[in-house]
Each structure stands twice: as structure tokens, then as C-alpha cells.
C-alpha positions in Angstrom: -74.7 -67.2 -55.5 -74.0 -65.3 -52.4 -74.1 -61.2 -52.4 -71.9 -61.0 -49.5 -68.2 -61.0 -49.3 -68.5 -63.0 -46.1 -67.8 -66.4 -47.0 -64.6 -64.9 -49.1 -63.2 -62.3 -46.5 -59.7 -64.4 -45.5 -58.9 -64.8 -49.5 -59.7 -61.1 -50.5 -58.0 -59.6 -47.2 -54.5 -60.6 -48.7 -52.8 -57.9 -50.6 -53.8 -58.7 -53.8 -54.2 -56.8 -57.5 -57.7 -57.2 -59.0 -58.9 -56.4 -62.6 -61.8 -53.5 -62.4 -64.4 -53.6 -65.1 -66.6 -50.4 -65.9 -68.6 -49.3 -68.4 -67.6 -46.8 -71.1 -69.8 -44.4 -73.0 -70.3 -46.3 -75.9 -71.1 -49.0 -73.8 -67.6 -51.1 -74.3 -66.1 -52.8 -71.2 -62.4 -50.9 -69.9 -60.4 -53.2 -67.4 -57.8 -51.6 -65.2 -55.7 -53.6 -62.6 -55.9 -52.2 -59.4 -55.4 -52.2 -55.9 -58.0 -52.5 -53.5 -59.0 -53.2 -49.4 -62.7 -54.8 -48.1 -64.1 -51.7 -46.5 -67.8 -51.5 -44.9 -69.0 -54.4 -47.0 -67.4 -53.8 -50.3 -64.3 -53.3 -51.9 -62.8 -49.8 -51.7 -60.5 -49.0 -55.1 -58.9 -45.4 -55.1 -57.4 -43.8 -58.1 -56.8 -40.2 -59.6 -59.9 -39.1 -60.5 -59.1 -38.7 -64.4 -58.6 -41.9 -64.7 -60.9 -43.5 -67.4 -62.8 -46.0 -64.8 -63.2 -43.3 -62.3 -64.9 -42.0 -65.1 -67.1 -44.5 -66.0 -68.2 -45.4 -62.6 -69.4 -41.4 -62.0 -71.1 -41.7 -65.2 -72.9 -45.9 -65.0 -71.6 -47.4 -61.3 -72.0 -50.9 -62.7 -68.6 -53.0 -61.7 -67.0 -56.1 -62.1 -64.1 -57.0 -60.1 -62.0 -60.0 -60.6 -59.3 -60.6 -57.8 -57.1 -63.1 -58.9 -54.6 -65.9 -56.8 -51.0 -65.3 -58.5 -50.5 -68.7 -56.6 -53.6 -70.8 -58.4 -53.5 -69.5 -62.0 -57.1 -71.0 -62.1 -58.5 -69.3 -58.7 -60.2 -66.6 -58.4 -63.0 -64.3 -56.7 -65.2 -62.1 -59.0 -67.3 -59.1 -57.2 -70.1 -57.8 -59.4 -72.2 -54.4 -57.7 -72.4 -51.2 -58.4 -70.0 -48.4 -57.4 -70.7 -45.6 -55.0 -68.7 -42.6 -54.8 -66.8 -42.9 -51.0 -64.5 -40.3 -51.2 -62.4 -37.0 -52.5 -60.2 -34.8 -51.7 -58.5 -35.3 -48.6 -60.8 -38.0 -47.5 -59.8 -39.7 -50.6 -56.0 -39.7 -49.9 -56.3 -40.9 -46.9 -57.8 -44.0 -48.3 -55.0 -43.8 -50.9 -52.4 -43.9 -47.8 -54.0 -46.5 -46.2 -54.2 -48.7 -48.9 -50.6 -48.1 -49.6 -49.5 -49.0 -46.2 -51.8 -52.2 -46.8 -49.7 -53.2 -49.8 -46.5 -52.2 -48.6 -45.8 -48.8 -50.0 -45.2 -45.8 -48.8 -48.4 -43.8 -47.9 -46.2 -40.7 -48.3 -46.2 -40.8 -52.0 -49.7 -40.4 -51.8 -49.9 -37.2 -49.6 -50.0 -34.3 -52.2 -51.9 -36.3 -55.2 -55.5 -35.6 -56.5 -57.6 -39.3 -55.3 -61.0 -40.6 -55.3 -62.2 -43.3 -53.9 -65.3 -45.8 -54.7 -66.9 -48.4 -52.7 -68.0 -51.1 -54.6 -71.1 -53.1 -53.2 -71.6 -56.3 -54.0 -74.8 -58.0 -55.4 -72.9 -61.2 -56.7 -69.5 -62.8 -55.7 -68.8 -66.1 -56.8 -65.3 -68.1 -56.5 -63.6 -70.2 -58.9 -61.1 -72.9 -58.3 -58.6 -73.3 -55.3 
């Protein structure tokens, strides 16, 4: 299976939503559907930083990421890597902006929020379908 988002870059550089998987506590899986862009190699998600799998990933950086094709209901590309912490504060709005402005939102509703931002590397990827 390849560990590179390579040979995937033109499907996963659409603006699409994914499903994030981390790990809670007690060791149960918590999905979240979020946006995200391919940054340096991975895929960079942003959120508040209260959020439960902003949580998680400080605590176990182990991630699953399945980006789904609203157009194939039976594509898809799943990412599985661990997290790294990319951002806060003002570096992480930024990324918040900019990922809005990739999705066609308005970066300004991001300017005065509390963000962090996580890079997740990939050591699978594997498609399925299309």
C-alpha cells in the first residue's frame, strides 16, 4: 500500500469533507467530519482546540482519515498516520482562513476564534472504488 499521498493528490485536492478518526481515552474510536487541505505531505485539519479530537490527537496522534467522493457513493481515499501538532494561536487561524477561502467561505469568520491546527502524516493511504 503506498504511504504517500502522491498517486492521490488530484482527488484529495478538491474541496472535499473527510471523516477524522482519533482515539479516545478509554480507547473507543470518535469520528468528526471535517474540512481539510494537503499541506507539506499530509493533510492539515484545523479545529477549536476543545474540540474532542483535538483532544485525542494531543493525547495518542494515531489518525484515520477517510475522504469521501459525494459523486461515487462507493469511492473513497482513507489516510492512516499519526498527527503532529502544526499550529496555534495565530498561526493556527491563519490555517483556519486559508482553509476557508479553499472551501469557499469567508476567512473572516475565522479571524477572532481560538484554532489549532494538526498535520496528519501518512503511513498508509489506500483508495477504493472510482
Amino acid at each position: 500500500m503506498p504511504d504517500s499521498l502522491a498517486p492521490f493528490l488530484e482527488y484529495l485536492q478538491a474541496p472535499r469533507c473527510a471523516v477524522l478518526s482519533s482515539l479516545g481515552a478509554d480507547g473507543a474510536p470518535h469520528q468528526a467530519v471535517v474540512h481539510y487541505r494537503v499541506h507539506d505531505g499530509g493533510l492539515l485539519v484545523n479545529g477549536r482546540p476543545d474540540r474532542r479530537w483535538a483532544i485525542n490527537l494531543r493525547r495518542d496522534p494515531r489518525a484515520s482519515v477517510v475522504v469521501h467522493d459525494a459523486d461515487e457513493s462507493l469511492h473513497w481515499v482513507g489516510v492512516r498516520g499519526e498527527a503532529e501538532l502544526h499550529a496555534e494561536g495565530t498561526d493556527a487561524v491563519r490555517d483556519a482562513m486559508e482553509t476557508a477561502s479553499w472551501y469557499g467561505e469567508d476567512p473572516a469568520d475565522y479571524a477572532d476564534l481560538r484554532r489549532v491546527s494538526f498535520l496528519i502524516r501518512p503511513r498508509r493511504v489506500i483508495e477504493y472504488g472510482g
